[in-house]
Biopython code that builds the backbone (N, CA, C, O; Angstrom):
import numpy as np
from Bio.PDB.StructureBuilder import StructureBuilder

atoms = [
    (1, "UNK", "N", (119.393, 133.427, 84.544)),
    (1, "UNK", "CA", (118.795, 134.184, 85.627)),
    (1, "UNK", "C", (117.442, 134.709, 85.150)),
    (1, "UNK", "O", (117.279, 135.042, 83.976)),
    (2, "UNK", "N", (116.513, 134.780, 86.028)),
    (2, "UNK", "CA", (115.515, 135.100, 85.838)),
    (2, "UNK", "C", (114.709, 136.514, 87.254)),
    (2, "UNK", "O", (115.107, 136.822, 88.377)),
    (3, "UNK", "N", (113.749, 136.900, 86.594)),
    (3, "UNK", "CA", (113.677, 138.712, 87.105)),
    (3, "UNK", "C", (112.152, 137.636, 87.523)),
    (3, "UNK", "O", (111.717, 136.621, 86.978)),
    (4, "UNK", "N", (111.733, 138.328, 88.563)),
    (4, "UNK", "CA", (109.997, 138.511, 88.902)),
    (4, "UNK", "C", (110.143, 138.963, 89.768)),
    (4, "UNK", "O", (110.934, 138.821, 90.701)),
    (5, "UNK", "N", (108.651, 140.152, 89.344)),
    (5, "UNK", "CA", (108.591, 141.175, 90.044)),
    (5, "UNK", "C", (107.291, 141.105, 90.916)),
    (5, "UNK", "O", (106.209, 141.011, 90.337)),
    (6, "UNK", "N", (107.363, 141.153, 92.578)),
    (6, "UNK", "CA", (106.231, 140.715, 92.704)),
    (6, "UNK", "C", (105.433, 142.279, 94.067)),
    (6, "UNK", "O", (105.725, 143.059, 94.973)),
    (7, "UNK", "N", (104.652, 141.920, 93.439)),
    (7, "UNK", "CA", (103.616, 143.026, 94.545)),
    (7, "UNK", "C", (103.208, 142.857, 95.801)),
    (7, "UNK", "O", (102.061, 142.435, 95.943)),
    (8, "UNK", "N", (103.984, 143.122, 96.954)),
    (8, "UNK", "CA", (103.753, 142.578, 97.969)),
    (8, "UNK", "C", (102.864, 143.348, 98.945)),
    (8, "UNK", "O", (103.037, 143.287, 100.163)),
    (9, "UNK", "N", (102.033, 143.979, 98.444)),
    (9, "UNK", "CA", (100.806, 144.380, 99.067)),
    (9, "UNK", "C", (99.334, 143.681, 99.272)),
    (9, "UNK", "O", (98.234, 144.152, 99.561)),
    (10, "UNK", "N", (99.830, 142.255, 98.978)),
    (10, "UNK", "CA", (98.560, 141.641, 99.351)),
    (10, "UNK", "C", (99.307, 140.559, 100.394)),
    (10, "UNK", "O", (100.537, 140.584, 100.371)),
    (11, "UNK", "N", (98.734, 139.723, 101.201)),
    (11, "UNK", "CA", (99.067, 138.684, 102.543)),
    (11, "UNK", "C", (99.662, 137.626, 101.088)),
    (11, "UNK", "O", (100.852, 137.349, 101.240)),
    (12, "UNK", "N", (99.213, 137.187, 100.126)),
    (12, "UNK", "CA", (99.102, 135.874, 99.578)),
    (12, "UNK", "C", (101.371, 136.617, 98.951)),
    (12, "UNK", "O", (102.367, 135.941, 99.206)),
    (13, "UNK", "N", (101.404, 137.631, 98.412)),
    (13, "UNK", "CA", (102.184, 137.576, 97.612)),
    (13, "UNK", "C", (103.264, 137.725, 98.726)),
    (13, "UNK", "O", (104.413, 137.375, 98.459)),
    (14, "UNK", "N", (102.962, 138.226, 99.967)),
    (14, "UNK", "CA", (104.274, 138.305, 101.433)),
    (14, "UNK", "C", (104.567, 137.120, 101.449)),
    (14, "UNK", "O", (105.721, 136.747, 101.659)),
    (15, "UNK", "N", (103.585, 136.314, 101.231)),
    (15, "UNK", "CA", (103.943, 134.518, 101.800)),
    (15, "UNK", "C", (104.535, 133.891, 100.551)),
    (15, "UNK", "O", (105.402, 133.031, 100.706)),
    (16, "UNK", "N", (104.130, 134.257, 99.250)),
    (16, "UNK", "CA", (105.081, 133.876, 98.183)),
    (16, "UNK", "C", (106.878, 134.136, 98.757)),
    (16, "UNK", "O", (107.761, 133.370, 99.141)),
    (17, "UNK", "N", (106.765, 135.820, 98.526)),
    (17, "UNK", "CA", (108.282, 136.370, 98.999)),
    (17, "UNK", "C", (108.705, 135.425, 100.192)),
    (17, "UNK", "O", (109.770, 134.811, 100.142)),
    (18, "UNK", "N", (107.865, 135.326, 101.238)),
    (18, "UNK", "CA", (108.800, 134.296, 102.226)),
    (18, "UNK", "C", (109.259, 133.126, 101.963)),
    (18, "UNK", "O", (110.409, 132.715, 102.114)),
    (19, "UNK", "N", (108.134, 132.461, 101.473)),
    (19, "UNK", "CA", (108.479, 131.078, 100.859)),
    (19, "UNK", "C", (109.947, 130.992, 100.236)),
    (19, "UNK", "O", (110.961, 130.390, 100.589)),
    (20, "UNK", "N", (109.597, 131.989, 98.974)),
    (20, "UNK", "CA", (110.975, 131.984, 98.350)),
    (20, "UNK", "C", (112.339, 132.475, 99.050)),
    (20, "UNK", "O", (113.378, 132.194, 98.453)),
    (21, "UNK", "N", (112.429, 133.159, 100.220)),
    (21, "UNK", "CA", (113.462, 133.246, 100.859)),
    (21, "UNK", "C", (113.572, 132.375, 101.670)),
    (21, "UNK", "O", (114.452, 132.626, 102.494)),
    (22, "UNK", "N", (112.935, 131.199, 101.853)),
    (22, "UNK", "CA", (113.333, 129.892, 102.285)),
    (22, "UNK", "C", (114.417, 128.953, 101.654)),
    (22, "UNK", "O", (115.212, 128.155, 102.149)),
    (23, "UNK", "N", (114.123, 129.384, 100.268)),
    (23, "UNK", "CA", (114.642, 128.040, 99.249)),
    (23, "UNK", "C", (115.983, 128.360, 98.802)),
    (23, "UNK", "O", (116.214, 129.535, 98.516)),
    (24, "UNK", "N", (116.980, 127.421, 98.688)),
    (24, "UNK", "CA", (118.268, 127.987, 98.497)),
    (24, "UNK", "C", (118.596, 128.301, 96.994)),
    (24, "UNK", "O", (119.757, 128.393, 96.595)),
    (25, "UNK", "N", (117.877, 128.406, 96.466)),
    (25, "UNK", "CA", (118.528, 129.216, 94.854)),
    (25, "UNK", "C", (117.318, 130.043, 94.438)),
    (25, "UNK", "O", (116.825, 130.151, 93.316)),
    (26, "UNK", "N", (116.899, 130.673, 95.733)),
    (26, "UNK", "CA", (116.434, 132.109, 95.290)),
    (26, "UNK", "C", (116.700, 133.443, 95.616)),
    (26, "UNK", "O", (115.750, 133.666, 96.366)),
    (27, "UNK", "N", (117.280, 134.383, 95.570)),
    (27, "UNK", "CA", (117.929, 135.318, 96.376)),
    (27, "UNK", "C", (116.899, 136.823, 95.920)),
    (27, "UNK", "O", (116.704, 137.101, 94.737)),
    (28, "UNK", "N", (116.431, 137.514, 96.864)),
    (28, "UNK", "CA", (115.480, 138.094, 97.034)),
    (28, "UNK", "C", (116.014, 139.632, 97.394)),
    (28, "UNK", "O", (116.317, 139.992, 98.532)),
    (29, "UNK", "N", (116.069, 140.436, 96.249)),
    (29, "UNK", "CA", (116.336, 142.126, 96.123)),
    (29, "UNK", "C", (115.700, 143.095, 96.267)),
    (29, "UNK", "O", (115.610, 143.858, 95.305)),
    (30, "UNK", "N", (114.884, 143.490, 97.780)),
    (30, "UNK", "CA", (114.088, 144.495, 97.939)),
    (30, "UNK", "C", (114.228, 145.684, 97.314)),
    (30, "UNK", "O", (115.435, 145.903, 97.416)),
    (31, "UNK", "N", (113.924, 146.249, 96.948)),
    (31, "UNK", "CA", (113.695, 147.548, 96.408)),
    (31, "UNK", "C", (112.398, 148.374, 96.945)),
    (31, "UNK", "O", (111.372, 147.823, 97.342)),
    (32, "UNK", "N", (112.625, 149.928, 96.889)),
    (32, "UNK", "CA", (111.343, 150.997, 97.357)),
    (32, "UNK", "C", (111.344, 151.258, 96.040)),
    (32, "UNK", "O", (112.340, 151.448, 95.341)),
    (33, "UNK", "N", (109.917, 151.269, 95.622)),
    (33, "UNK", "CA", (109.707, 152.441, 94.559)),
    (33, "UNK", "C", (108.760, 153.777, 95.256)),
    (33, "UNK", "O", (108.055, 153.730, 96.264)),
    (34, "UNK", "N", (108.942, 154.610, 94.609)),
    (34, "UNK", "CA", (108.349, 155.667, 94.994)),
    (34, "UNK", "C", (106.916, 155.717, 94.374)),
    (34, "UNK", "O", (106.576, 155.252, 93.286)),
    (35, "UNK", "N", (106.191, 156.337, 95.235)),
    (35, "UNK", "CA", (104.688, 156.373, 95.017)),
    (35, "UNK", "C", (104.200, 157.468, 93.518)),
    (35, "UNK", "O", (105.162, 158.128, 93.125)),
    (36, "UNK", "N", (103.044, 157.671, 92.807)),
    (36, "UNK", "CA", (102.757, 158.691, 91.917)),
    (36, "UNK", "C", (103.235, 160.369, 92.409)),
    (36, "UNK", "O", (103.687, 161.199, 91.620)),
    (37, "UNK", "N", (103.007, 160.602, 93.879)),
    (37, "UNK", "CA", (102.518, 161.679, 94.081)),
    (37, "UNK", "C", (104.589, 161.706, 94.048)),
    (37, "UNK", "O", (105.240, 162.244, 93.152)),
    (38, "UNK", "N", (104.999, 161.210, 94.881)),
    (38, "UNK", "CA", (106.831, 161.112, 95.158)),
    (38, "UNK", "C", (107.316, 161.649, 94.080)),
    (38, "UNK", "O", (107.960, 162.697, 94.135)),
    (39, "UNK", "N", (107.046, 160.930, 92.806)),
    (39, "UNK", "CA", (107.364, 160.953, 91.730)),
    (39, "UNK", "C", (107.058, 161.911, 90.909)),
    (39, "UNK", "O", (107.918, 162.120, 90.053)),
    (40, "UNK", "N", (105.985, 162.671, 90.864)),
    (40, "UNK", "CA", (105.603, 164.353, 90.376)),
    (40, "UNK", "C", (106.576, 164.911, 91.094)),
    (40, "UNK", "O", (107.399, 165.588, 90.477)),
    (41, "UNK", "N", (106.723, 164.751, 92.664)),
    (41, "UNK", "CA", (107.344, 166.226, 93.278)),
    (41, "UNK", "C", (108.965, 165.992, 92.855)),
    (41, "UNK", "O", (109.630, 167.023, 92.758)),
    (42, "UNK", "N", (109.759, 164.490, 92.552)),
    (42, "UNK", "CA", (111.020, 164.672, 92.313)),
    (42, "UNK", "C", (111.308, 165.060, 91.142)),
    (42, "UNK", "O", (112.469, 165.351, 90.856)),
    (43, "UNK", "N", (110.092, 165.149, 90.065)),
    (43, "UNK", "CA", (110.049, 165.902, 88.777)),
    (43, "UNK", "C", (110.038, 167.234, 88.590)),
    (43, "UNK", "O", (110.780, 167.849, 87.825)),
    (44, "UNK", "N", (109.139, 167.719, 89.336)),
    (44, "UNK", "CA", (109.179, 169.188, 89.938)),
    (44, "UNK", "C", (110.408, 169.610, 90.310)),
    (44, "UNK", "O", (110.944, 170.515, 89.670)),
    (45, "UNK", "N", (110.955, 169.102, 91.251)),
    (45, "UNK", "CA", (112.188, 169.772, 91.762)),
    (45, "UNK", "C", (113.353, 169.538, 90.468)),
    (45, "UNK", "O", (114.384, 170.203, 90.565)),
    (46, "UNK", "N", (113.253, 168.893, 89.632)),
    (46, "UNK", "CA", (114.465, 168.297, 88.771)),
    (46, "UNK", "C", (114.102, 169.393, 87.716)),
    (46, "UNK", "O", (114.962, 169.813, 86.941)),
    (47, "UNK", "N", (112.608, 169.922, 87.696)),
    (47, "UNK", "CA", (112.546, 171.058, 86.259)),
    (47, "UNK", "C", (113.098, 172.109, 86.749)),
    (47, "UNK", "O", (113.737, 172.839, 85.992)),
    (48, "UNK", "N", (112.919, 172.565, 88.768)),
    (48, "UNK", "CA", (112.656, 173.546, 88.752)),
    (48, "UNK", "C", (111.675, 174.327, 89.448)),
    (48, "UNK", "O", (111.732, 175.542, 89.640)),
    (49, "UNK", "N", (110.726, 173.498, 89.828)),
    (49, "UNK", "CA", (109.627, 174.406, 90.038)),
    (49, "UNK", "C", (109.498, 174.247, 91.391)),
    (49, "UNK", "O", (108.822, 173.319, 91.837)),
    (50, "UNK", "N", (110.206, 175.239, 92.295)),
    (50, "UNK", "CA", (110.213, 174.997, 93.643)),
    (50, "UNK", "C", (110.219, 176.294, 94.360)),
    (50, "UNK", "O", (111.063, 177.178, 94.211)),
    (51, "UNK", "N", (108.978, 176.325, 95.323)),
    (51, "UNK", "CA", (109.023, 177.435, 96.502)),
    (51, "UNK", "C", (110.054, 177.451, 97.313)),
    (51, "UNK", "O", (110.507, 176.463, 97.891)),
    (52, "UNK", "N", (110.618, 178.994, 97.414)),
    (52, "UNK", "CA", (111.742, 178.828, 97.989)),
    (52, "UNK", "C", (111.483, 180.185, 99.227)),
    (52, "UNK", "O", (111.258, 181.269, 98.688)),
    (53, "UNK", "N", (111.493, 180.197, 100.370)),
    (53, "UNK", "CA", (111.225, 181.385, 101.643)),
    (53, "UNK", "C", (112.631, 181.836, 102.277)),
    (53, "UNK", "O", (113.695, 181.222, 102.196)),
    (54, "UNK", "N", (112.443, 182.754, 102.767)),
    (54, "UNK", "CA", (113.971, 183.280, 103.400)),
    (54, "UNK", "C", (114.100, 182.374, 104.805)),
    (54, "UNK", "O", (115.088, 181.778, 105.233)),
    (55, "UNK", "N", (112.725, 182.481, 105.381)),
    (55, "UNK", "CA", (112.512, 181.743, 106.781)),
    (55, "UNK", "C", (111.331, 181.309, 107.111)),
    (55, "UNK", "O", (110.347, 181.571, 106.419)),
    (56, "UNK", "N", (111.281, 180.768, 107.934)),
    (56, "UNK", "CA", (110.345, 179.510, 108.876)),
    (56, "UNK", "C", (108.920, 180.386, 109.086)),
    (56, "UNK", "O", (107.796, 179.897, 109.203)),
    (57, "UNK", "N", (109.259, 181.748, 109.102)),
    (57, "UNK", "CA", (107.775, 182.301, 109.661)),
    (57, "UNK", "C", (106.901, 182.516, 108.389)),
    (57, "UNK", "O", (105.708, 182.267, 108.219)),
    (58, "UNK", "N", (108.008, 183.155, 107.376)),
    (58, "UNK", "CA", (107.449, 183.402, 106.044)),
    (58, "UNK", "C", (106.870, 181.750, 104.964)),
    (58, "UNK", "O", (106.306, 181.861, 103.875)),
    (59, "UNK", "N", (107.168, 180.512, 105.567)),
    (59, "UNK", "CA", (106.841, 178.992, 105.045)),
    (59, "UNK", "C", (105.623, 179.023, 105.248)),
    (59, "UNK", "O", (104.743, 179.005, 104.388)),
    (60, "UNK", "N", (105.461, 179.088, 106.728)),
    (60, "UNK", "CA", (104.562, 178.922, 107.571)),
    (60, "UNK", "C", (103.308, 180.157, 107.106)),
    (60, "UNK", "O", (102.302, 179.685, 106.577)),
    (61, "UNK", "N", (103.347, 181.380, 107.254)),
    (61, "UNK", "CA", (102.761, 182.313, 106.602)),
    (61, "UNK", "C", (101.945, 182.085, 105.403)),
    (61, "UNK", "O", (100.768, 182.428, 105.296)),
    (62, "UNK", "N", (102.802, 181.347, 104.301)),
    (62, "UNK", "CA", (102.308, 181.028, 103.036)),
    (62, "UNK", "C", (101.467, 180.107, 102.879)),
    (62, "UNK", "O", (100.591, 180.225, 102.022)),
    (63, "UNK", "N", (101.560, 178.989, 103.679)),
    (63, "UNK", "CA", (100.765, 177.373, 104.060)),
    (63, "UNK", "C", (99.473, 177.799, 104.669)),
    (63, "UNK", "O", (98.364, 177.381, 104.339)),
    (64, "UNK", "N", (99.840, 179.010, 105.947)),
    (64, "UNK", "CA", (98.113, 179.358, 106.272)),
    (64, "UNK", "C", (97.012, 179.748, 105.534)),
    (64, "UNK", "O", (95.805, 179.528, 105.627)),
    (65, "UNK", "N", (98.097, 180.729, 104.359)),
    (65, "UNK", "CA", (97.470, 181.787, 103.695)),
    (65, "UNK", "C", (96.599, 180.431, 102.561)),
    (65, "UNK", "O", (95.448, 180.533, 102.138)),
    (66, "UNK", "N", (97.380, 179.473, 102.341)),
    (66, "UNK", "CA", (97.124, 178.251, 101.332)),
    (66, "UNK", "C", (95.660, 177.806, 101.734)),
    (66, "UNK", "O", (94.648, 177.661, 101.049)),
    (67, "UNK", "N", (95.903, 177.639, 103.086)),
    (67, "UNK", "CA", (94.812, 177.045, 103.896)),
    (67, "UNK", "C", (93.439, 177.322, 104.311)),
    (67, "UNK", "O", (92.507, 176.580, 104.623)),
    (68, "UNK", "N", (93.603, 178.962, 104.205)),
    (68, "UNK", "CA", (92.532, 180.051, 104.196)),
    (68, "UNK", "C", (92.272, 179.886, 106.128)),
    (68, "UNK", "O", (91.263, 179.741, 106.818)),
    (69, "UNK", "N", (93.479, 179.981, 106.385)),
    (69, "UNK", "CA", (93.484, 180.218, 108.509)),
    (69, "UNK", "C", (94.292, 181.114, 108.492)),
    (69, "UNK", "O", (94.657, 181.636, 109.545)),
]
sb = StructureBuilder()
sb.init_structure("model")
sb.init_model(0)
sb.init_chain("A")
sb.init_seg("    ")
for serial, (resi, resn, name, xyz) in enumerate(atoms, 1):
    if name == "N":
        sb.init_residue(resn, " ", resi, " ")
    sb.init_atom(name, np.array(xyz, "f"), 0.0, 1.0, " ", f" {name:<3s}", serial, name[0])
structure = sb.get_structure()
């Protein structure tokens, strides 16, 4: 068995992936990876470091105040 990993953010490498889900001895395992920014915040939350509000007005409150409105 063999692994390739392919980047399907360009037109040329979608039409690879299709191709190959044409052919009968290739079987094709989508996967999501998560983006840089995804990946800081599920680190964040896994240390710890998370804003936490009693309620919706006080979220909201804090985001304006963030915002300078």
């Amino acid at each position: 068995m063999t692994t390739v990993i392919i980047d399907t953010r360009s037109e040329e490498a979608k039409k690879m992936v299709e191709f190959l889900k044409s052919t009968r001895y290739a079987r094709i395992v989508e996967t999501n990876v998560p983006n840089d920014e995804t990946l800081e915040a599920i680190h964040a939350v896994e240390e710890g470091k998370v804003n936490s509000y009693s309620s919706a007005k006080e979220l909201m409150s804090s985001l304006k105040k963030k915002a300078g409105v």
